[in-house]
C-alpha positions in Angstrom: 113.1 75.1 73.9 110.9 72.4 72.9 107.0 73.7 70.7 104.6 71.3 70.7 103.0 71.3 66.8 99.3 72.7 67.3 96.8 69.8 66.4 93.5 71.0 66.3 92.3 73.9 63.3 89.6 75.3 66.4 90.9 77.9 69.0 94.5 78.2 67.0 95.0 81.7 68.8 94.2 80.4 72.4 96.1 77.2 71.4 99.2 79.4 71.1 99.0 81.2 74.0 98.3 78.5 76.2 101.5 76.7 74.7 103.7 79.8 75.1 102.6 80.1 78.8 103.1 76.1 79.4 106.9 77.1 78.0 106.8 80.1 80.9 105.7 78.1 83.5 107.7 75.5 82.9 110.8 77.8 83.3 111.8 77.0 79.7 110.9 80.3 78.7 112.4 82.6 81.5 112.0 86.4 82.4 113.5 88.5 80.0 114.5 85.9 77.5 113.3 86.4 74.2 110.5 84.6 72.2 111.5 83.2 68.6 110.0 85.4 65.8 106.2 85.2 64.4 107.5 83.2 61.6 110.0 81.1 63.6 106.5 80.3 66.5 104.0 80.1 63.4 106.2 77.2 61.7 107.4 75.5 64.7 103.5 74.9 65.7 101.8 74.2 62.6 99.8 77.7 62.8 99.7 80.4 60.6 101.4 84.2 61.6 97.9 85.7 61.9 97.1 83.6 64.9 100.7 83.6 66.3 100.5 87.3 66.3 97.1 87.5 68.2 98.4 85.0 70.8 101.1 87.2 71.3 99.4 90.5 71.6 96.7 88.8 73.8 99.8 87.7 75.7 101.4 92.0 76.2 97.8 92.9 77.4 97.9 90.3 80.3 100.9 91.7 81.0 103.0 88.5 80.4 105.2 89.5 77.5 106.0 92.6 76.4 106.6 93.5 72.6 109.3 96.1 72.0 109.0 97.4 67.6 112.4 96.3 66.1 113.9 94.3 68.5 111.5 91.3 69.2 109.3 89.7 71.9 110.6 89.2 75.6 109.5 87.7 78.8 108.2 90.1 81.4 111.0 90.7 84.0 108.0 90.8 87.4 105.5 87.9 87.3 103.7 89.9 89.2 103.1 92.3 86.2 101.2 89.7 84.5 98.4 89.8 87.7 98.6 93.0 87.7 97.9 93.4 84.4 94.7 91.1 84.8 93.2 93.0 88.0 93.3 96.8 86.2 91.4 94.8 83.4 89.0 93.8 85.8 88.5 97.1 87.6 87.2 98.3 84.5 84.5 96.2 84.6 83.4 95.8 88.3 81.4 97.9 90.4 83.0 97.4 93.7 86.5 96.4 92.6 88.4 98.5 95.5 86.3 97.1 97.7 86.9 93.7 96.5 90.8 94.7 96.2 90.7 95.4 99.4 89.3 92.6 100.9 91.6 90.5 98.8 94.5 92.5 100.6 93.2 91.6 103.9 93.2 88.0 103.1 97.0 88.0 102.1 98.3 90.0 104.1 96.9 88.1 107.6 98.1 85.3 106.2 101.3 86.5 105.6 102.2 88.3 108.7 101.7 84.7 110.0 104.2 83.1 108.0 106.7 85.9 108.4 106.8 86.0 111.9 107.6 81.8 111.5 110.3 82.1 108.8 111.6 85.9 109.0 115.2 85.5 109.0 117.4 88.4 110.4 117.9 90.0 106.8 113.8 90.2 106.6 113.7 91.9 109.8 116.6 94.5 109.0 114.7 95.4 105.9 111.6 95.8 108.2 113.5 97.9 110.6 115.1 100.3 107.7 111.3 100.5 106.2 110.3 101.3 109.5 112.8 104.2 109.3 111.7 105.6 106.2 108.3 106.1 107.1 109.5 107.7 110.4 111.6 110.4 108.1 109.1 110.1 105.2 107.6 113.9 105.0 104.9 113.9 102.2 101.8 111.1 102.3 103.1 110.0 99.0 106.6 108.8 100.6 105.5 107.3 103.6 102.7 105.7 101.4 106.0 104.3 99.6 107.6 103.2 102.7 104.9 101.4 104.0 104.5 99.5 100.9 108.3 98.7 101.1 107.2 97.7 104.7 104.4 95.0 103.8 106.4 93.5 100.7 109.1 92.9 102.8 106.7 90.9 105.4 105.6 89.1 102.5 108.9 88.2 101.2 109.2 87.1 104.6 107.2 84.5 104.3 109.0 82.9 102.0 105.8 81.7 99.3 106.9 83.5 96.3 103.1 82.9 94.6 101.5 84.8 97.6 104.1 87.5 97.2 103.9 87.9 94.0 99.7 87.9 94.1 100.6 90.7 97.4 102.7 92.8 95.1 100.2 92.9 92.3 97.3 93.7 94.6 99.1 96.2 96.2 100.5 98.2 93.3 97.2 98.5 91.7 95.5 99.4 95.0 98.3 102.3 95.7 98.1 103.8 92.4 94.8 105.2 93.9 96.3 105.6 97.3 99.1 107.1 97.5 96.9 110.8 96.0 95.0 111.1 99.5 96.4 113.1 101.8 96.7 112.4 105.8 96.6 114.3 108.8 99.5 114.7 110.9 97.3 112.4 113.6 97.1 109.6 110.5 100.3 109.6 109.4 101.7 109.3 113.3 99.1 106.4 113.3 100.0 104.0 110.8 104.0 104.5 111.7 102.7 103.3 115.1 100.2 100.0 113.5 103.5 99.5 111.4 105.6 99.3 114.6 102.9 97.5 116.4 103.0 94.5 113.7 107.4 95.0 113.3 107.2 93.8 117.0 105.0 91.1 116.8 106.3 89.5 114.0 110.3 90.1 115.8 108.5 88.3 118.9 107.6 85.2 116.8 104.2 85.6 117.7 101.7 84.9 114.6 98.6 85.4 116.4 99.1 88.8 117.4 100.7 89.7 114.4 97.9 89.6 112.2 96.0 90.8 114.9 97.8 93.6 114.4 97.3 93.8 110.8 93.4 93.3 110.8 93.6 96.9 113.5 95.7 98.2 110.9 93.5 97.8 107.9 90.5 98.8 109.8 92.2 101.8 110.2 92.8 102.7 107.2 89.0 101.5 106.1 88.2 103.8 108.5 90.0 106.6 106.7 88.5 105.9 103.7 85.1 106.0 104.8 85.6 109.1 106.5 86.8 111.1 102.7 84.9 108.8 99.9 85.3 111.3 97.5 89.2 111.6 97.5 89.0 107.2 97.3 90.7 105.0 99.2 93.7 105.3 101.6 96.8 103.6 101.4 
C-alpha cells in the first residue's frame, strides 16, 4: 500500500480522508483489512496525528471504517454501510426524507427489476422462489417484512450492477428500520405475497416491461398503506 505525502498545510484533515478513500476505492485498501496506526498514516503523509485522527473518525461516522479500542482501524466489511451511514445522517436533517427515501426506492428498484429479468440466472431465481416461500410461511409482519426484503435484494443482485445493489441495500435497510414496526392486516399481508409473486413471474418470463410494471403496483400499494395509518409511519 502505496500513501501519497500530503502537500498542501490547508484542509490536512479532508486531505487525509480523501487519500484513505482513493486507497479503498482503488481496492488497495480492502474490506476488513486493517489501516496502519495514527502514527504509521501521520508520518507516511507528512501530517501530524491530530489530523490523521479526525480523518479517521470523520471516516467511522460515514460508516466507512470502523475503529475497534485496542486493536486498530479496519475496513468496513458492507460498502453498503458507508451509504447507509450517510442517508440516517441526512434524515436528521430533512423534512421529507421517507418521502424522498421512498421515491429513491422506486427509482432503483424499476430499474432493477429490468435488469434482473435480462440477466437472472437460475441461482437468482431459486433464491427468489425460496424468498417467495418465506413470506408464504412468514407469520408475524416483522418476518415477512424480512422475507420480502430477502426477496428484492435478491432481484437486485440479479441484476448483476453491484453499485446499484449496494445503493438498494442501503436504502432499503434504512427505510425498514421504520417499516418492519407497522402491523398488516391479514388482507395486506396476503397482498404483497401476491405483488411479490406477480413480479417472481415476470421477471422468470423474461419480460422487463411488465416486471417493473409490476413493481410500480407494488409500491403504490404499499404507499397506499402508508397513507391510510400516518401515524404508525411508513410500511414496508
Amino acid at each position: 500500500m502505496h500513501l501519497r505525502r500530503v502537500g498542501r498545510p490547508a484542509g490536512l484533515v479532508q486531505v487525509v480522508r480523501d487519500e484513505i478513500e482513493r486507497l479503498i476505492v482503488a481496492g488497495k485498501l480492502q474490506a476488513g483489512d486493517r489501516l496502519p496506526t495514527e502514527k504509521e498514516l501521520a508520518e507516511q503523509l507528512g501530517v501530524g496525528r491530530s489530523s490523521v485522527r479526525e480523518a479517521l473518525r470523520a471516516l467511522a461516522e460515514m460508516g466507512i471504517v470502523e475503529i475497534i479500542q485496542g486493536k486498530g482501524t479496519f475496513v468496513r466489511n458492507e460498502p453498503q454501510q458507508a451509504i447507509k451511514a450517510q442517508l440516517q445522517f441526512l434524515i436528521n436533517f430533512e423534512d421529507k426524507a421517507y418521502e424522498d427515501l421512498t421515491e429513491l426506492r422506486r427509482l432503483l428498484e424499476v430499474g432493477l427489476v429490468r435488469l434482473a429479468a435480462e440477466r437472472a440466472g437460475e441461482a437468482d431465481l431459486e433464491r427468489l422462489r425460496a424468498s417467495l416461500a418465506e413470506m408464504s410461511q412468514a407469520r408475524t409482519t416483522e418476518l415477512l417484512v424480512e422475507a420480502g426484503t430477502r426477496f428484492h435484494l435478491a432481484v437486485a443482485e440479479a441484476a448483476k450492477n453491484a453499485f446499484a445493489t449496494a445503493l438498494y441495500a442501503a436504502v432499503t435497510q434504512v427505510i425498514n428500520e421504520v417499516y418492519r414496526h407497522l402491523e398488516r392486516s391479514q388482507a395486506q399481508k396476503e397482498r404483497s405475497i401476491m405483488d411479490h409473486q406477480a413480479i417472481y413471474d415476470a421477471i422468470a418470463r423474461r419480460d422487463g416491461d411488465l416486471a417493473a410494471q409490476r413493481v410500480e403496483a407494488h409500491l403504490t400499494h404499499l404507499r397506499g398503506d402508508f397513507v391510510a395509518r400516518p401515524s404508525e409511519g411508513p410500511p414496508s
